[in-house]
C-alpha positions in Angstrom: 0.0 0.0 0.0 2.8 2.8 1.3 5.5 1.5 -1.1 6.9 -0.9 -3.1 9.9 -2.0 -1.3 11.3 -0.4 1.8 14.3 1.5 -0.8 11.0 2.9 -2.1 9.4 4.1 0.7 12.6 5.3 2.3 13.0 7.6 -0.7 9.5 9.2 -0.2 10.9 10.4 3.2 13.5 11.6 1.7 11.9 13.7 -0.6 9.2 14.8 2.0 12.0 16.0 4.4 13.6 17.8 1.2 10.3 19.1 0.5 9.6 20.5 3.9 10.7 23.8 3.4 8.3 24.7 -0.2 5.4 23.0 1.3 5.0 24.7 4.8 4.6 27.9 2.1 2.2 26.7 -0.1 -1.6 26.8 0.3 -3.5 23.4 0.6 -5.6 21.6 -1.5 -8.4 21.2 1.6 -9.7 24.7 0.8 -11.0 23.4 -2.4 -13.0 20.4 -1.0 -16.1 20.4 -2.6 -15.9 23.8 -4.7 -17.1 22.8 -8.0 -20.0 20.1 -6.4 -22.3 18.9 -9.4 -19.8 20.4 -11.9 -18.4 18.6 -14.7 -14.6 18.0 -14.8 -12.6 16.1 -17.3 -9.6 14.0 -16.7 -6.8 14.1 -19.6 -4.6 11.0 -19.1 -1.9 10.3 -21.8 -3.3 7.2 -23.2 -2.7 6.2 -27.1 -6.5 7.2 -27.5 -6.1 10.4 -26.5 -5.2 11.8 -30.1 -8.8 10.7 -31.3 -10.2 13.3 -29.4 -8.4 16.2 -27.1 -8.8 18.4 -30.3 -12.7 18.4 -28.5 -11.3 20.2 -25.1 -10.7 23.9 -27.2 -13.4 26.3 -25.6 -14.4 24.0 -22.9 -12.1 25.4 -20.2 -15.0 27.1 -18.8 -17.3 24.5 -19.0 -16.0 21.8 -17.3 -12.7 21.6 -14.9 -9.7 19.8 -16.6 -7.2 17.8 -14.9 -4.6 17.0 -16.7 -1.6 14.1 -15.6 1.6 15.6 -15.5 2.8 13.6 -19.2 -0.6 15.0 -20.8 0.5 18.6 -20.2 2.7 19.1 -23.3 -0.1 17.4 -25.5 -2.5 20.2 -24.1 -0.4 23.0 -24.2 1.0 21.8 -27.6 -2.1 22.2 -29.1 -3.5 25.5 -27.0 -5.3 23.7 -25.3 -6.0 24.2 -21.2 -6.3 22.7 -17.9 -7.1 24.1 -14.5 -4.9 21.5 -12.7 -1.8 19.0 -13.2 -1.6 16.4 -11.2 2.2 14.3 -10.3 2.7 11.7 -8.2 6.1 9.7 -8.4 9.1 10.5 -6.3 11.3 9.7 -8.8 13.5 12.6 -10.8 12.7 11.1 -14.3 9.2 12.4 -13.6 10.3 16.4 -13.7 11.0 15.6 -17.1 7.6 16.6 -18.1 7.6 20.3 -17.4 11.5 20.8 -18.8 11.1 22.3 -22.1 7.3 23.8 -21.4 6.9 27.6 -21.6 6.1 28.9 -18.5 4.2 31.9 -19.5 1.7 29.2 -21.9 0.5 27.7 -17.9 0.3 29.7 -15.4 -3.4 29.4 -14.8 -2.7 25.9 -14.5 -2.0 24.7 -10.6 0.5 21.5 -10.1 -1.4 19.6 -7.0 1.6 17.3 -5.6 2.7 15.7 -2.3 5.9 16.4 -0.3 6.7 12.8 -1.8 7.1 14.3 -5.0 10.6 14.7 -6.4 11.9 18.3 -5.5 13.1 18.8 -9.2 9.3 18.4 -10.3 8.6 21.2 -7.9 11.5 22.8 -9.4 11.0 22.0 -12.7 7.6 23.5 -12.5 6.9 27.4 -13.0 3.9 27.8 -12.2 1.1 27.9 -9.5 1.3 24.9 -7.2 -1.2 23.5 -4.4 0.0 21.4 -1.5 -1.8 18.0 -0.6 -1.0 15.3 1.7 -0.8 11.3 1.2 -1.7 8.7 3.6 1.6 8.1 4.9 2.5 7.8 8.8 5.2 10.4 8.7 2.6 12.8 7.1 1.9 13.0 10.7 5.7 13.8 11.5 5.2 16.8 8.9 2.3 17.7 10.0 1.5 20.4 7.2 -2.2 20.4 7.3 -2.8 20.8 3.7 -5.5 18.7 3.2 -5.4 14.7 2.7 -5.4 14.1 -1.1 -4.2 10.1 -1.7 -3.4 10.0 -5.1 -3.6 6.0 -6.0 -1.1 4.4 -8.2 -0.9 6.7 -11.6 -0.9 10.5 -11.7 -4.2 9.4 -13.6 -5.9 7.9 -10.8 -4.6 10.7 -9.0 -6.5 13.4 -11.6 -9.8 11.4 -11.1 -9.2 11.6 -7.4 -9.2 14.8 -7.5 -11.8 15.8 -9.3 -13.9 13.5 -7.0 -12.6 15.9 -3.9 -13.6 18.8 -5.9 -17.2 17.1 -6.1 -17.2 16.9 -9.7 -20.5 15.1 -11.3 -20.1 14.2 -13.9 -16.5 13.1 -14.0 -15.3 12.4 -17.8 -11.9 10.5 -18.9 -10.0 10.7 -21.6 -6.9 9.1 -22.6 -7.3 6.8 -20.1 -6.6 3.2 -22.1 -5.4 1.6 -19.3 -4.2 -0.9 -22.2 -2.1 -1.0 -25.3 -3.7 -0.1 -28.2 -4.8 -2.5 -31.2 -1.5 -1.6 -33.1 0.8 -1.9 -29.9 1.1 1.7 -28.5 1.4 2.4 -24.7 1.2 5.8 -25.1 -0.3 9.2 -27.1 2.4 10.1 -29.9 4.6 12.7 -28.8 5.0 11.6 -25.5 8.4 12.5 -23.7 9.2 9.0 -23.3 7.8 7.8 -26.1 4.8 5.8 -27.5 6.1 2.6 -27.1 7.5 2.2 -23.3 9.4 -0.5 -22.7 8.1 -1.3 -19.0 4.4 -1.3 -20.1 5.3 -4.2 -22.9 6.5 -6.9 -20.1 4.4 -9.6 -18.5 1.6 -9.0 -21.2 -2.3 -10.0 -19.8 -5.3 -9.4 -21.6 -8.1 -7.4 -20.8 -11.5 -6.7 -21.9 -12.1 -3.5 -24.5 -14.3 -1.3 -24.4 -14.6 -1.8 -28.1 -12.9 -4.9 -28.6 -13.2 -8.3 -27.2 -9.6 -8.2 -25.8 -6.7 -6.1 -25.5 -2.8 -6.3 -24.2 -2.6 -4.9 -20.8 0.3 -5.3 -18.4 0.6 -5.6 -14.4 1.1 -1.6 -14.0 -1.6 -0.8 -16.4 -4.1 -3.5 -14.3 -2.7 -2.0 -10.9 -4.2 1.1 -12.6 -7.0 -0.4 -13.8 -7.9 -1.7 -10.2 -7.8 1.5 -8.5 -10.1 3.3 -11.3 -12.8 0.1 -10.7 -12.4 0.3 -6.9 -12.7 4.5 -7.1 -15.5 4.2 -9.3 -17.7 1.9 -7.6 -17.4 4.6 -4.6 -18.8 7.2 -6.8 -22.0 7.7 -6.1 -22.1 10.2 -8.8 -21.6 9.3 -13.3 -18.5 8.9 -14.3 -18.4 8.1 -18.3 -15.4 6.6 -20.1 -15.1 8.9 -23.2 -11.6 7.2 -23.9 -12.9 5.6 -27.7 -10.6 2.9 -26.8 -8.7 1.2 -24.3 -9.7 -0.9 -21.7 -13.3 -1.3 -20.1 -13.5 -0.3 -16.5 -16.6 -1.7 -14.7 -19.2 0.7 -13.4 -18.8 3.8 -16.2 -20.8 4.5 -19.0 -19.7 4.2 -22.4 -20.1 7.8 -24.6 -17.2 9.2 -27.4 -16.4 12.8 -26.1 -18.6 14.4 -28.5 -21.2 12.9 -26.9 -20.1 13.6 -23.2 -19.6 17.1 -24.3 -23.1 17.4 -26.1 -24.9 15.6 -22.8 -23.3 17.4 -19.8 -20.6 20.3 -21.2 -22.5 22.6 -22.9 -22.7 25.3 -20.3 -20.2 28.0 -18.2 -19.1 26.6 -15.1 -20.2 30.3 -13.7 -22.4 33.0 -15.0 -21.2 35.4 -17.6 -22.4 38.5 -15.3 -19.9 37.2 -12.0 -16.9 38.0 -14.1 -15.3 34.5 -12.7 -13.3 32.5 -15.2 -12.6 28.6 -13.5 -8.9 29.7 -12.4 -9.5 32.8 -11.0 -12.4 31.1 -8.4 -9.5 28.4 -7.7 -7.1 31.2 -7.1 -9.6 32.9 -5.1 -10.1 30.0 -2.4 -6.1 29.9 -2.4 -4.1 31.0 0.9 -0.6 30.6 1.5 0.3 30.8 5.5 2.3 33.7 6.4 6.1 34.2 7.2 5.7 33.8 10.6 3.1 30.5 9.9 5.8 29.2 8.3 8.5 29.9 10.8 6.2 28.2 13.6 5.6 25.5 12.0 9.1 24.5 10.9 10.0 25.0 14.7 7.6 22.2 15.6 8.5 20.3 12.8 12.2 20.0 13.7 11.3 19.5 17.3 8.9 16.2 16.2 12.2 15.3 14.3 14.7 15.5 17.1 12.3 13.3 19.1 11.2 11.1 16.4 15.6 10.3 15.9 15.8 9.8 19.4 13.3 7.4 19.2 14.5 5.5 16.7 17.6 4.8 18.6 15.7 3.0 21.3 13.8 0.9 18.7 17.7 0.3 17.5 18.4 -1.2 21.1 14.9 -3.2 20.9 16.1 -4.7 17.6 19.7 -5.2 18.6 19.0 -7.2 22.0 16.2 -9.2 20.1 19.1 -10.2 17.7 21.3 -11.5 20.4 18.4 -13.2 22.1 18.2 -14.9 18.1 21.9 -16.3 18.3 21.7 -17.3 22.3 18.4 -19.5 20.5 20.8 -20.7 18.0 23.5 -21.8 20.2 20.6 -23.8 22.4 19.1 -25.7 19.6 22.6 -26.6 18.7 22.9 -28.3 21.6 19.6 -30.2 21.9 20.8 -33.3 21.1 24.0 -33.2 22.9 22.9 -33.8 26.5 26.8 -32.3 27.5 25.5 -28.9 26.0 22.1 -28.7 27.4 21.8 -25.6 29.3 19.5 -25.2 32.6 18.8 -21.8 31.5 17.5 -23.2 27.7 13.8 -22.2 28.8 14.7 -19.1 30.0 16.7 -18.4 26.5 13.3 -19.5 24.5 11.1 -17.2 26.7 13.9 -14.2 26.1 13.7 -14.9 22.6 10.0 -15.0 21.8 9.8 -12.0 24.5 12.4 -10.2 22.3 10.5 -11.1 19.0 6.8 -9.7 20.8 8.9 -6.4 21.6 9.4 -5.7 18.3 5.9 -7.3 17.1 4.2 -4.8 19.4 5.9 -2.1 17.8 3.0 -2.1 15.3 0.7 -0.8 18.3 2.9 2.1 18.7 1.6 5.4 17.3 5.0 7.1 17.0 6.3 3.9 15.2 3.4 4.5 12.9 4.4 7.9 11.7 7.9 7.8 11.9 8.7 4.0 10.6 6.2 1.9 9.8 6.1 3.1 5.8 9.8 2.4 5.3 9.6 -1.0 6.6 6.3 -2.2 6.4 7.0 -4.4 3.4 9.7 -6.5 4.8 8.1 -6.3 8.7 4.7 -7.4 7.4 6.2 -10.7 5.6 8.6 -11.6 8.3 6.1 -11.4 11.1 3.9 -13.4 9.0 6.7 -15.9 8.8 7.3 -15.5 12.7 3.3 -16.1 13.6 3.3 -19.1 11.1 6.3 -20.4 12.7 4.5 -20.2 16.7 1.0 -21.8 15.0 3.0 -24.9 13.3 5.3 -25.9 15.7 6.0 -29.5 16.5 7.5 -28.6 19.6 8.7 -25.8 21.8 12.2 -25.9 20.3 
């Protein structure tokens, strides 16, 4: 769920502690919970079907809030085209890459919604307005930002639904969105920084149903994808309509081309010609950064939460380290079981040390400040070996 290894989630710490610093400046995405209720928004992933249709999105920026992923933005802005927000979600720096050779003055109506997880170079890499949100992690806690709890999913795509969902979008429209390669073999919309034809979406083929065609080649990322849209949608309780024309079916949305979509739920102004709002000036208008001295307080408290959190983590060392010793002291008595001139009078007492030891660390778990400051990092190895461990007590033949 936090990660995919522990190298993985050790780097989104890193990058949230890098990121400390910006974020504590910018304004928060919770300000914007529910602002466009019953509106339509659009979600512009970077899908091969996408060059069927975006031509449709010119003049609909008023109409409808668009979300663009952060690889879709050059296909939008390459064809003056616009989106209200741009959504990233990777921690790596490869992702950054997307904003490089953009001209800043071309979107700066467009806000970059990101998490302290984020690379810094995106952030850096990015000249225009940017919103804060925060994920699901424990040490989310640790920064304590209060920016508003945005978690993004898997893909910057699921991420864009997402957050048109929080906005309280109805409908909610996708395009681009395959999920799947298309009929002739393209992971991605031509023109794509990386390419139309990645190299990590073409392993481990599956197949998956179409939405028009029986089956099409898929791949574990693109299903990992394809889960979180299925799971997200069948929380919806508003419409959400696939208006991919192409790609993969996901269960629970309606079928329409974009035409259509347009025609049935896009054909009017988001606000009323005689307000004088335009889409990104209201979003601009429920935007507040904290002041200097906001900042300056809570950077204080975050660096005392830090000193404590390290501090803690050195007792949790000492837990580890004596349950380790406890471990060989266990190995040296089984060695001996069968050599009555080793047996030990003290072998029960090394067994009870030893699963004592091992509950220490199992009860860790329990610990709220274990939670925030340690449990992402290691959860994926911790989880397995304690399932190993627990296995280990319920199949014993014996005590030994």
């Amino acid at each position: 769920v936090y990660g995919n290894c522990p190298a993985d989630a050790l780097l989104g710490l890193d990058t949230s502690l890098a990121n400390y610093r910006l974020h504590a400046g910018l304004p928060g995405i919770k300000s914007l919970s529910g602002a466009f209720r019953g509106k339509p928004g659009i979600v512009v992933a970077t899908g091969p079907s996408l060059d069927k249709n975006v031509h449709l999105l010119r003049d609909l920026d008023e109409n409808a809030v668009i979300v663009s992923v952060d690889a879709s933005l050059s296909h939008l802005l390459d064809r003056k085209l616009k989106a209200h927000f741009v959504t990233s979600v990777e921690r790596i720096k490869a992702t950054s890459k997307f904003f490089e050779d953009l001209d800043p003055a071309t979107y700066q109506e467009t806000f970059l919604v990101g998490s302290p997880v984020c690379h810094p170079a995106t952030f850096e890499k990015y000249k225009g307005p940017i919103i804060s949100c925060e994920r699901e992690h424990g040490y989310t806690k640790l920064l304590d930002l209060d920016t508003g709890t945005l978690t993004p999913g898997p893909s910057a795509g699921n991420m864009a639904y997402r957050l048109l969902a929080y906005l309280g979008c109805d409908p909610i429209i996708l395009i681009g969105q395959d999920l799947a390669l298309s009929e002739d073999g393209k992971t991605h919309a031509k023109g794509n920084t990386y390419g139309d034809h990645q190299s990590p979406y073409l392993q481990e083929p599956i197949e998956v149903e179409g939405n028009f065609c029986k089956i099409l080649k898929s791949n574990p990322i693109l299903r990992m994808f394809h889960h979180a849209y299925e799971y997200d949608v069948s929380l919806n309780p508003g419409t959400v309509i696939n208006a991919t024309e192409g790609g993969a079916k996901i269960n629970g949305t309606e079928i329409l081309s974009l035409q259509e979509a347009i025609d049935q739920y896009v054909t009017n102004p988001i606000f009323d010609s005689h307000s004088n709002l335009t889409v990104s000036n209201f979003i601009a208008s429920k935007l507040e950064a904290p002041t200097t001295d906001a900042i300056d307080i809570k950077t204080l408290g975050f660096i005392d939460r830090l000193k404590t959190s390290i501090a803690y983590l050195q007792g949790v060392d000492t837990t580890v380290a004596e349950a380790q010793e406890n471990v060989i002291r266990f190995k040296e008595h089984l060695a001996g079981v069968n050599d009555p001139e080793k047996k030990s009078p003290t072998r029960q007492k090394t067994k009870q040390d030893l699963i004592a030891s091992l509950d220490a660390i199992s009860s860790l778990t329990l610990d709220p400040t274990f939670r925030i400051v340690a449990q992402d990092v290691v959860s994926a190895v911790f989880i397995h070996t304690m399932m190993d461990y627990n296995a280990a007590l319920a199949n014993a033949k014996d005590a030994d």
